[in-house]
MINUZA-616271 format. One line per field, with one value per residue (C-alpha): residue number from 1; residue in one letter; x, y, z. Coordinates in pm, whole numbers. Layout:
resi = (NUM, ...) .
resn = (A, ...) .
px = (X, ...) .
py = (Y, ...) .
pz = (Z, ...) .
//
This chain:
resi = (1, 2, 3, 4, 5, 6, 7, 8, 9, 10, 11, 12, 13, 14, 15, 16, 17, 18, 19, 20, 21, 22, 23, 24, 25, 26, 27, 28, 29, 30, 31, 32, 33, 34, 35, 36, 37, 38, 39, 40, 41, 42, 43, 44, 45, 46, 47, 48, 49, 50, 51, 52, 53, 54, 55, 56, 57, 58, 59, 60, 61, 62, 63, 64, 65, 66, 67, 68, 69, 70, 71, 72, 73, 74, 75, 76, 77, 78, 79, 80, 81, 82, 83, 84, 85, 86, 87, 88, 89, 90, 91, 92, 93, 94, 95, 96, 97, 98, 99, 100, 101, 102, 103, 104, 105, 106, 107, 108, 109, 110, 111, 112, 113, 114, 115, 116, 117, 118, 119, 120, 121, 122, 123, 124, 125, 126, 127, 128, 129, 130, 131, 132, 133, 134, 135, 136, 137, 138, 139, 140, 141, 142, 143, 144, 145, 146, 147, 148, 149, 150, 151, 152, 153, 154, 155, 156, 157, 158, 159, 160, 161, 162, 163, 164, 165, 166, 167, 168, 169, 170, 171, 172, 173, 174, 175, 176, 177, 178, 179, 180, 181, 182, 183, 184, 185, 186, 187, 188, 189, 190, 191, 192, 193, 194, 195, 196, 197, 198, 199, 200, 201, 202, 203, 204, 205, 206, 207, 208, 209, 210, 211, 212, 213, 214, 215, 216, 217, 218, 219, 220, 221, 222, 223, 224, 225, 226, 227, 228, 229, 230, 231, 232, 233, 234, 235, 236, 237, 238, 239, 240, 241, 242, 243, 244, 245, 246, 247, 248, 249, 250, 251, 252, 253, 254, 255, 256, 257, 258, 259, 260, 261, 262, 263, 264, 265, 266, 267, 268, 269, 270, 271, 272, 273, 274, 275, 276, 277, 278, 279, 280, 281, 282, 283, 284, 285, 286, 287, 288, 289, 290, 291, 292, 293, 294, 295, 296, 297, 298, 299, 300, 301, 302, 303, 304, 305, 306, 307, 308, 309, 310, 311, 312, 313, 314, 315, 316, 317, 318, 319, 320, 321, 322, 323, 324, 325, 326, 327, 328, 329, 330, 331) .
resn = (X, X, X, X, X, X, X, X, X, X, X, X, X, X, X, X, X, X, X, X, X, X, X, X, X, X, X, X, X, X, X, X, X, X, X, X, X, X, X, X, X, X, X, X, X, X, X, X, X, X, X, X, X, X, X, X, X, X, X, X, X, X, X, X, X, X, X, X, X, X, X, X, X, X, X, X, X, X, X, X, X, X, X, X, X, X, X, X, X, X, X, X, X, X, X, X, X, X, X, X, X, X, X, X, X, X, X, X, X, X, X, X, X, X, X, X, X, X, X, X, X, X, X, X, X, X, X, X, X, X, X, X, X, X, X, X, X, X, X, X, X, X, X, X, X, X, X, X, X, X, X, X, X, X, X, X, X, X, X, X, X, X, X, X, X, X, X, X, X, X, X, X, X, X, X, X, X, X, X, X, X, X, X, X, X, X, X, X, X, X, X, X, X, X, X, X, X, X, X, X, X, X, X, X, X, X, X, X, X, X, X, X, X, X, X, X, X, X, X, X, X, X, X, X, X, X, X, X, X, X, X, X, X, X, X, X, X, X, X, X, X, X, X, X, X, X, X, X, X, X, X, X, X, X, X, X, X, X, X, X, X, X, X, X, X, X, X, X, X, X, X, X, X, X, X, X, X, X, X, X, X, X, X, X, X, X, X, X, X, X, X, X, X, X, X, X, X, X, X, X, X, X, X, X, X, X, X, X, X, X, X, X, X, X, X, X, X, X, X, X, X, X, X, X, X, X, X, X, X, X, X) .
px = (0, 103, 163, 42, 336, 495, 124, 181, 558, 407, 156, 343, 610, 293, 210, 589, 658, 331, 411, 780, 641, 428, 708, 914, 661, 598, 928, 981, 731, 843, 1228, 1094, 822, 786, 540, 636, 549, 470, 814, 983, 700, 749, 1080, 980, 780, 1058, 1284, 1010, 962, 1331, 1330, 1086, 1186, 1484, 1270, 1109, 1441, 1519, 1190, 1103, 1440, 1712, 1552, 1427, 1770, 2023, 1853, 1618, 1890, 1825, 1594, 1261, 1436, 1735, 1538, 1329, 1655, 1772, 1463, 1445, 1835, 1777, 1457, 1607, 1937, 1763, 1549, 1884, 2072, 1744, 1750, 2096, 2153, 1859, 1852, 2165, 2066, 1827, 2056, 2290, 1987, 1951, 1598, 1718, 1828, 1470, 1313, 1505, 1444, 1034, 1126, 1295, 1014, 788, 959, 1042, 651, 522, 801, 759, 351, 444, 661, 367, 180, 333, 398, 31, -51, -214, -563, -504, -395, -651, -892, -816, -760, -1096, -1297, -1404, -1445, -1483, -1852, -1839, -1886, -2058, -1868, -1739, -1378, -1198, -898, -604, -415, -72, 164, 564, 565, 801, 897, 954, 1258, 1419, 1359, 1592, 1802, 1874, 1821, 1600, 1765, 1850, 1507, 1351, 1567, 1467, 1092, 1176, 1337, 968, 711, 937, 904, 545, 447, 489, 249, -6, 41, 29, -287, -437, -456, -371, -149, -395, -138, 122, 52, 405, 517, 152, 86, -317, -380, -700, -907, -1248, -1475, -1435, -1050, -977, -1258, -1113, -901, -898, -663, -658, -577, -343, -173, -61, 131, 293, 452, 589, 720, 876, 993, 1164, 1357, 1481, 1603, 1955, 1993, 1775, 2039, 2325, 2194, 1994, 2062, 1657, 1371, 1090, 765, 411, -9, -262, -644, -850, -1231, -1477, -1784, -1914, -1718, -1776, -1467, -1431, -1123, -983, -771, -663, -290, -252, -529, -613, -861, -938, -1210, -1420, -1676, -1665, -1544, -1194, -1204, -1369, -1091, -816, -992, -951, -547, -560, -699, -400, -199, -433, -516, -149, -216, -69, -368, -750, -1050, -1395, -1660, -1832, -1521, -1424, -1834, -1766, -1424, -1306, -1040, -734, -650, -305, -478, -683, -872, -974, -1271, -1167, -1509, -1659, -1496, -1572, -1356, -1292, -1584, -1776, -2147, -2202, -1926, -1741, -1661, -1328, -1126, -740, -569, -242, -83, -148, 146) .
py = (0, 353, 538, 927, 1060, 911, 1011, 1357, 1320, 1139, 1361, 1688, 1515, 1447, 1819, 1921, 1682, 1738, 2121, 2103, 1809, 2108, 2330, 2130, 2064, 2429, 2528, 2228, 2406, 2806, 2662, 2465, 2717, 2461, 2133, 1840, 1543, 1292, 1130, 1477, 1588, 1258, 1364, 1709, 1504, 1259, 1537, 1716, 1423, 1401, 1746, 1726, 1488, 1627, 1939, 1779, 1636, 2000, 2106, 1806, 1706, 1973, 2295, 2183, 2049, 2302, 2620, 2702, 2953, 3133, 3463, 3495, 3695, 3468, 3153, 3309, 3393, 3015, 2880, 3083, 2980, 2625, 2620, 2863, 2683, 2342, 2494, 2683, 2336, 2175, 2425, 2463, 2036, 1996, 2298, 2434, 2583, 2769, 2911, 3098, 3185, 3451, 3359, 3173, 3505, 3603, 3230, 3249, 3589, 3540, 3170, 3362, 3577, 3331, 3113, 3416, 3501, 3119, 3085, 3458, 3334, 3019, 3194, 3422, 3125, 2932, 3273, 3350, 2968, 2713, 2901, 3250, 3367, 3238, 3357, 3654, 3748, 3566, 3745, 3460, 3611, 3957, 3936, 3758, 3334, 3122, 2801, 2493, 2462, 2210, 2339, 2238, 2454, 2303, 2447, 2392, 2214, 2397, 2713, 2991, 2734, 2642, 3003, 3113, 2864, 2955, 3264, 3512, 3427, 3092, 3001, 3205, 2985, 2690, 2821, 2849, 2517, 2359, 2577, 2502, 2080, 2054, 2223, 1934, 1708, 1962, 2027, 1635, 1634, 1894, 2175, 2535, 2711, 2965, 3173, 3177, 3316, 3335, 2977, 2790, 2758, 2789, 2460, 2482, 2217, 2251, 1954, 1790, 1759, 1755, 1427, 1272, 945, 1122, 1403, 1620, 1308, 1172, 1555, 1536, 1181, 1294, 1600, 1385, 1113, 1406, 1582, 1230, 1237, 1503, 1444, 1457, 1791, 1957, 1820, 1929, 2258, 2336, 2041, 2002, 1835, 2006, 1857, 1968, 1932, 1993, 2072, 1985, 2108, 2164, 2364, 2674, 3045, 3320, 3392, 3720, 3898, 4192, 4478, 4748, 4820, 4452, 4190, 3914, 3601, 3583, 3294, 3392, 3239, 3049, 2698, 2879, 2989, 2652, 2478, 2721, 2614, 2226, 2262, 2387, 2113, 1898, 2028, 1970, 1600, 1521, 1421, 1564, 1543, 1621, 1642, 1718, 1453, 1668, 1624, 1305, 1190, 1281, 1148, 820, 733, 591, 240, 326, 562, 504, 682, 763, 914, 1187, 1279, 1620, 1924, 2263, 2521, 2876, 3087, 2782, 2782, 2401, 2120, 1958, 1578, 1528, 1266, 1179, 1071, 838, 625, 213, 53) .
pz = (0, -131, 191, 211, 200, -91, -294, -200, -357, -632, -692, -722, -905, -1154, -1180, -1229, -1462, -1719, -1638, -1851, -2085, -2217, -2236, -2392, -2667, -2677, -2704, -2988, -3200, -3133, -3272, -3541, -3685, -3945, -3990, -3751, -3737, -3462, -3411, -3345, -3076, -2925, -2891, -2720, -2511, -2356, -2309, -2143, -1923, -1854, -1773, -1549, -1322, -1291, -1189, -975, -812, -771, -591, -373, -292, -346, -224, 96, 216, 98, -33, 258, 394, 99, 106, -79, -333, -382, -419, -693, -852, -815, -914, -1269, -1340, -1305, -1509, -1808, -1799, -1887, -2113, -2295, -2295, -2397, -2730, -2807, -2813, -3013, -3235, -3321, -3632, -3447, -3217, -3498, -3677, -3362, -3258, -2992, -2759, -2828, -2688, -2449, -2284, -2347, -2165, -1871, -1775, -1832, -1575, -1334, -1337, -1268, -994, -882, -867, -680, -402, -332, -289, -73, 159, 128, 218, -90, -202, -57, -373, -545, -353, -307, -699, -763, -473, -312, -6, -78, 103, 407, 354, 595, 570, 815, 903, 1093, 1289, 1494, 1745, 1753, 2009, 2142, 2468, 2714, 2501, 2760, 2986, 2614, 2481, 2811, 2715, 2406, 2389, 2183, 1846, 1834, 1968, 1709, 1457, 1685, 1571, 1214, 1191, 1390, 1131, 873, 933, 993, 643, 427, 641, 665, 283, 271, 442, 240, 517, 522, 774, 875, 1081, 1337, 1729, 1885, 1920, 1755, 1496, 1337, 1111, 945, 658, 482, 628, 320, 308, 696, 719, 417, 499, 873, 717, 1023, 1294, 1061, 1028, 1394, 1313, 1049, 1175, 1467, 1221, 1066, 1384, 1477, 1106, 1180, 1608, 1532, 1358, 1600, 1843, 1704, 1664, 1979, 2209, 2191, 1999, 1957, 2161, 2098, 2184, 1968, 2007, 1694, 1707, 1395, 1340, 1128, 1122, 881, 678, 525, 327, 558, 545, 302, 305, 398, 282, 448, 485, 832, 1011, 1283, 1535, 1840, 1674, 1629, 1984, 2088, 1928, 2096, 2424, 2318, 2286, 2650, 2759, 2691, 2983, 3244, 3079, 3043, 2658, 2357, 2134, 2171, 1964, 2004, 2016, 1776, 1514, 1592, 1559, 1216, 1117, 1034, 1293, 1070, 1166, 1285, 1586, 1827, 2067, 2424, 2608, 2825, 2929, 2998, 3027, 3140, 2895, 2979, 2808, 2729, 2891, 2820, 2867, 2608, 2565, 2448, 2339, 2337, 2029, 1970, 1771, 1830, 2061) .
//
């Protein structure tokens, strides 16, 4: 059985790949300007596919490991060399004519702003979290949107003794390194950083992708898996591995685009605050991850968890009590 992880990897890989397959084809038929025929595009296409992977090397493998250092600015810049410099070898080994004829300067600039936009696009993106952009060009939430959200609170066990510990800098790179790991299992699981609150961060799904397979349980599991991956860098660098709890609730907020100078999609209601109440829970309980029994009523429990009942609890600002339950991985 394909595990989630390596579908996510897969998947992207997919995207990346078909992405230069039809750029290599549409670069095969701006250098040729002539008829073709299938046994050339075929061509174009395995290059393309060659290409591709290789990109995909680059962005799944490469980047995260040794570029992170690099500023938003520089790994644009990195990003748009690799990606022009393939497609420039790509032209000048298949077309050489083409390249004295003098068109090629002219493909090739077009091809480097083309590539600076949809990597200039992608960055934005990925800062504004998967969607915002989207919705925010397209309006989606220009009027306020009634809408249910499921959402986790996840937040670093123990941060004010390690934060005097290290100090104000190196736990703010201690930070960096902890946000930085848990993206690609909440990407994996199809959620959306929603923001960051000192040392928690705000993990939020639609119902129908948080529900889906158990996508927000399984979220929790997979940053730990990948907080244990990584154990021996974080103690070479900080003499520390990062330990969390998380709160997971569901329910209905409004969610409305904000701001002027600065825009914004921000959620609202009591389920966010409900769910912010869950997290604290975990203290008290002396268990590192809850959930509603209104959630969990609703979500398929993945057969590598399992659950406990908790029973009621009064929460701060809550009139009625809440039933929670505990979530961990099977012994």
């Amino acid at each position: 059985m394909i595990s989630p992880r390596a579908l996510h990897t897969a998947r992207t890989a997919l995207w990346i790949t078909c992405g230069w397959i039809g750029a290599a084809v549409l670069v095969h038929w701006i250098v040729r300007r002539v008829p073709t025929h299938l046994a050339r595009e075929f061509t174009a296409t395995a290059t393309g596919a060659v290409i591709g992977l290789g990109s995909a090397w680059f962005e799944l493998r490469l980047i995260p490991r040794y570029v992170r250092a690099l500023t938003v600015g520089g790994l644009l810049l990195v990003r748009t060399f690799f990606y022009v410099t393939l497609l420039a070898y790509y032209t000048s080994e298949q077309y050489r004519d083409f390249v004295l004829g003098g068109r090629f300067l002219v493909a090739l600039a077009v091809l480097t702003l083309v590539s600076f936009l949809i990597n200039f696009v992608r960055q934005l993106n990925r800062m504004l979290g998967p969607g915002t952009l989207v919705s925010l060009l397209l309006g989606r939430y220009h009027r306020p949107v009634a809408e249910e959200r499921i959402f986790m609170f996840l937040d670093l066990n123990n941060s004010t003794a390690i934060a005097a510990a290290l100090g104000p800098f190196r736990f703010n790179d201690f930070k960096n390194d902890f946000f930085h790991d848990i993206a690609e299992p909440i990407l994996e699981t199809r959620g959306q950083i929603y923001q960051y609150v000192g040392d928690e961060a705000v993990v939020t799904w639609t119902v129908e992708r948080g529900l889906h397979q158990g996508n927000c349980l399984r979220c929790v599991f997979l940053v730990t898996e990948r907080i244990h991956e990584q154990r021996d860098r974080y103690l070479a660098r900080y003499g520390v591995v990062p330990e969390f709890k998380a709160g997971i609730h569901g329910g209905p907020v409004v969610t409305a685009e904000i701001g002027d100078i600065k825009k914004d999609i921000v959620h609202s209601g009591d389920t966010v605050n409900t769910a912010a109440r869950v997290e604290a829970q975990c203290r008290p309980l002396e268990r590192r991850v809850l959930v509603s029994e209104a959630l969990l009523a609703r979500c398929r429990v993945p057969e590598e968890l399992e659950v406990e009942d908790m029973g009621e609890r009064e929460l701060r600002g809550k009139v009625e009590a809440l039933r929670l339950f505990s979530v961990r991985a099977r012994a």
